[in-house]
C-alpha positions in Angstrom: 0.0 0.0 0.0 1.4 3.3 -1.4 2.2 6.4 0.8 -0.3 8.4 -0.8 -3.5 5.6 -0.4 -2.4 5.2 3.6 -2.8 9.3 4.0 -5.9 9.4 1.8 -7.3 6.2 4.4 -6.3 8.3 7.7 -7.5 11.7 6.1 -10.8 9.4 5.5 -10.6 8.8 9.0 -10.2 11.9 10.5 -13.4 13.4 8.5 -15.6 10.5 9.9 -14.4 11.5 13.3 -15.3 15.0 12.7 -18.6 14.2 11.2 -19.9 12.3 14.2 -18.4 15.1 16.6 -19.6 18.2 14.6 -21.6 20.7 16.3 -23.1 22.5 13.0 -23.1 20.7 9.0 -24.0 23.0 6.0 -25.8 21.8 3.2 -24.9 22.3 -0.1 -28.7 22.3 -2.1 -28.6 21.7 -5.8 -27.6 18.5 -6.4 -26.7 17.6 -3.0 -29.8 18.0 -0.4 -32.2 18.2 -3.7 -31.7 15.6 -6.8 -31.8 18.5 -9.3 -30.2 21.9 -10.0 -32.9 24.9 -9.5 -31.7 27.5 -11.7 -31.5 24.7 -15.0 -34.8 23.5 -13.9 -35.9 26.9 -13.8 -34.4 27.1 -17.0 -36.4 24.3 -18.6 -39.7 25.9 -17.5 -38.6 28.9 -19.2 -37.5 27.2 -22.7 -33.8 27.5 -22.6 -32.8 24.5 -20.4 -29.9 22.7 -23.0 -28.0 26.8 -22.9 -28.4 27.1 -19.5 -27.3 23.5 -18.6 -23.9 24.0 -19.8 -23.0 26.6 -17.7 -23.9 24.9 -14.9 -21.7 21.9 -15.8 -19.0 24.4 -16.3 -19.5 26.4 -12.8 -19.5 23.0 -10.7 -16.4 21.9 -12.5 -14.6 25.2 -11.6 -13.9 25.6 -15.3 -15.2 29.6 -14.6 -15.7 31.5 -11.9 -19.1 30.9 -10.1 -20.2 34.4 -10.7 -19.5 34.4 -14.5 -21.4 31.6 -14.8 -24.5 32.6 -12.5 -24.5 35.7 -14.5 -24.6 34.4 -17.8 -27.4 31.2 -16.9 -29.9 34.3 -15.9 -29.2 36.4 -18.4 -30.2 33.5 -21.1 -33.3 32.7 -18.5 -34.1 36.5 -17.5 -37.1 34.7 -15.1 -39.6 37.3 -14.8 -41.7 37.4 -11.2 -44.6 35.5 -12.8 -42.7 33.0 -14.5 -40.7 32.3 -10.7 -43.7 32.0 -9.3 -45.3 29.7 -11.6 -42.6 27.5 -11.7 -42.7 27.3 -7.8 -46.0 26.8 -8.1 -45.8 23.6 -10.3 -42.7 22.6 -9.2 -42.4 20.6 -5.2 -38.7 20.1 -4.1 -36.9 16.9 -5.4 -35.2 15.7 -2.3 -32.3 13.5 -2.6 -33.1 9.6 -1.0 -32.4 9.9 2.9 -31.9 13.2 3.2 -34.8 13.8 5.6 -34.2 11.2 7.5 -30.3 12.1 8.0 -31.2 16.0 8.7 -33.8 15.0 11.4 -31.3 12.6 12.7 -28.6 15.6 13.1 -31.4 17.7 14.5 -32.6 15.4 17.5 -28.8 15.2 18.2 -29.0 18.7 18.8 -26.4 19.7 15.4 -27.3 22.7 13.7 -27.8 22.7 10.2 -27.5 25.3 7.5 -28.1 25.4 4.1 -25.3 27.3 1.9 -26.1 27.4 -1.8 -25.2 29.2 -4.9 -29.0 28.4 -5.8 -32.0 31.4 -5.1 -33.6 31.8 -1.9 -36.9 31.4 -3.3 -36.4 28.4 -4.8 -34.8 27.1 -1.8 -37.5 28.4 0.9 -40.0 24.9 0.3 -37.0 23.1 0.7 -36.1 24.5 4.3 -39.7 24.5 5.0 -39.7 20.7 4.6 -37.0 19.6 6.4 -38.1 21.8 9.3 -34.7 24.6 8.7 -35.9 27.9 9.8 -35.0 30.4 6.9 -32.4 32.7 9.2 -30.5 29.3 8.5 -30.7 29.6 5.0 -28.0 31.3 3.3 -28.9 31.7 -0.6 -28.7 33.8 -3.2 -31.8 36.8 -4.3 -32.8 37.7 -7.5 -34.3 41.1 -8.3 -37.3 42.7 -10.7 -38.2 45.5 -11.8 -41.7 47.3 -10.7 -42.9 45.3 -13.8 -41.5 42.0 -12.5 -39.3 41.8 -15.0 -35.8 40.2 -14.4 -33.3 43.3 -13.3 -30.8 41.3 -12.0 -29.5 39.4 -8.5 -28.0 40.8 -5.3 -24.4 41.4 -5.7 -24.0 41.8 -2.2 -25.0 38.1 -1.4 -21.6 36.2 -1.2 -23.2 32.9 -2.5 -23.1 34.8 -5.5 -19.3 34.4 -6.5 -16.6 31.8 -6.0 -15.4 32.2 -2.5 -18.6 33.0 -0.7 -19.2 30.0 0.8 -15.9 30.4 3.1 -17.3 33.4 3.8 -20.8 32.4 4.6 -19.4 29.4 6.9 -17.4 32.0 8.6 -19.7 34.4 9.7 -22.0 31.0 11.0 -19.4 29.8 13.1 -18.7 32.9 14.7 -22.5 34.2 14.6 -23.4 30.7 16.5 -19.9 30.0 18.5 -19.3 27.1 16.7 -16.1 24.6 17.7 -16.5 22.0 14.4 -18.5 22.7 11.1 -18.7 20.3 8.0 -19.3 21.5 4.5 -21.3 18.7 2.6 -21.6 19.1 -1.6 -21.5 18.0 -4.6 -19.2 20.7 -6.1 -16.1 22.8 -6.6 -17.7 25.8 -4.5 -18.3 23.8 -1.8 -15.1 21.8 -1.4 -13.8 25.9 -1.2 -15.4 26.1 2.0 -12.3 23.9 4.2 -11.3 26.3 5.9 -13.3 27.8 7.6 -15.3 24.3 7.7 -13.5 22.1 9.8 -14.0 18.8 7.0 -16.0 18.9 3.4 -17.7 15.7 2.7 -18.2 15.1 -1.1 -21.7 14.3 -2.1 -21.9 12.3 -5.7 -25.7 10.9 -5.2 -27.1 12.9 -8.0 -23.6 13.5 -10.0 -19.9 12.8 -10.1 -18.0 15.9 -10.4 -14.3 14.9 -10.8 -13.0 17.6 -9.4 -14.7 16.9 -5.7 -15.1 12.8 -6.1 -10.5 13.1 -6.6 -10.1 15.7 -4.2 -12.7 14.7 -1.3 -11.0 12.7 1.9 -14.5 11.2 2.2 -16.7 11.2 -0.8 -20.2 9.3 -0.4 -22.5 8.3 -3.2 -25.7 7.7 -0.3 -26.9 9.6 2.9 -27.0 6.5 4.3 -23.1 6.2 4.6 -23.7 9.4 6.8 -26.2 8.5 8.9 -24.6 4.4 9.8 -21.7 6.7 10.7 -23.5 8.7 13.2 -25.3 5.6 14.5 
């Protein structure tokens, strides 16, 4: 057995020892506590999913900066008010197999647990709402309208909105809450950015393989259920 395997084995180790000691774990949501992406589903609604779709691939790669890419999927969408709201509407939350049972599991152990996503906050409010996550733990993105509801833009001040915010997000939570031990859980390159702050990042690949996190992950699961035996 190589050097290189032994230290990937004991890093593997060391993440399952945070996980089960963690005080806090913050959620990643497209593709990672839901089984789709928002913003292309969004995009699908709207008639442009295939354009939009790319981007994404791009953005959870790291191929472009997360920004660059958020900016160019809406400008393709431009989702008026009506059209969010329809899609809401129509649309229920896709949640990923055993992710309700593994947040309620973290909640009766009395863990806090965030959600951090590059996705929009009103996309992502049914999905708090269902697994019981009051919305001041949500940390998301906001798009804006015009008085017309059409699409003006999104809040540049959000930092879930360019590469790097989620460091920052995960920094302000463990000092807003006094946290000793936070893990990061996700499925892509923005979220493997948040270590540190986050004590450990846990790859998620349920939904998709991104390279980039499955290679680079100490401890990349493919099921919830790998989390929750580990807390059991």
């Amino acid at each position: 057995m190589g050097l290189e395997v032994k230290n990937k084995m004991s890093s593997e180790a060391e993440v399952k020892r945070l996980w089960r000691s963690a005080d806090a774990v913050c959620f990643d949501v497209d593709s990672t506590v839901c089984c789709d992406e928002g913003l292309d589903e969004l995009a699908n609604f709207c008639g442009v999913g295939s354009q939009v779709a790319e981007w994404t691939k791009k953005a959870m790669g790291g191929g472009v900066s997360f920004r660059e890419a958020l900016q160019q999927r809406l400008n393709i969408v431009k989702p008026s008010q009506q059209h969010l709201s329809d899609f809401i509407a129509s649309h229920p939350p896709k949640l990923s197999p055993r992710i309700t049972e593994l947040i309620s599991k973290l909640q009766q152990s009395n863990k806090k647990v965030f959600l951090v996503s590059g996705g929009f906050r009103d996309i992502i409010t049914p999905v708090a709402n269902l697994l019981s996550i009051p919305l001041d733990c949500v940390y998301a993105n906001r798009l804006i309208f015009n008085e017309d509801g059409s699409y003006a833009g999104f809040d540049l001040d959000e930092p879930t909105s360019e590469s790097g915010g989620k460091p920052r997000v995960v920094g302000v939570i463990k000092r807003k809450y006094d946290l000793n031990t936070m893990i990061m859980i996700g499925d892509g390159a923005t979220d493997m950015e948040a270590v540190p702050p986050a004590d450990a990042f846990i790859g998620y690949g349920g939904n998709v393989i991104r390279e980039k996190v499955r290679d680079n992950s100490h401890w990349f699961v493919t099921d919830f259920q790998q989390l929750i035996d580990e807390l059991s």
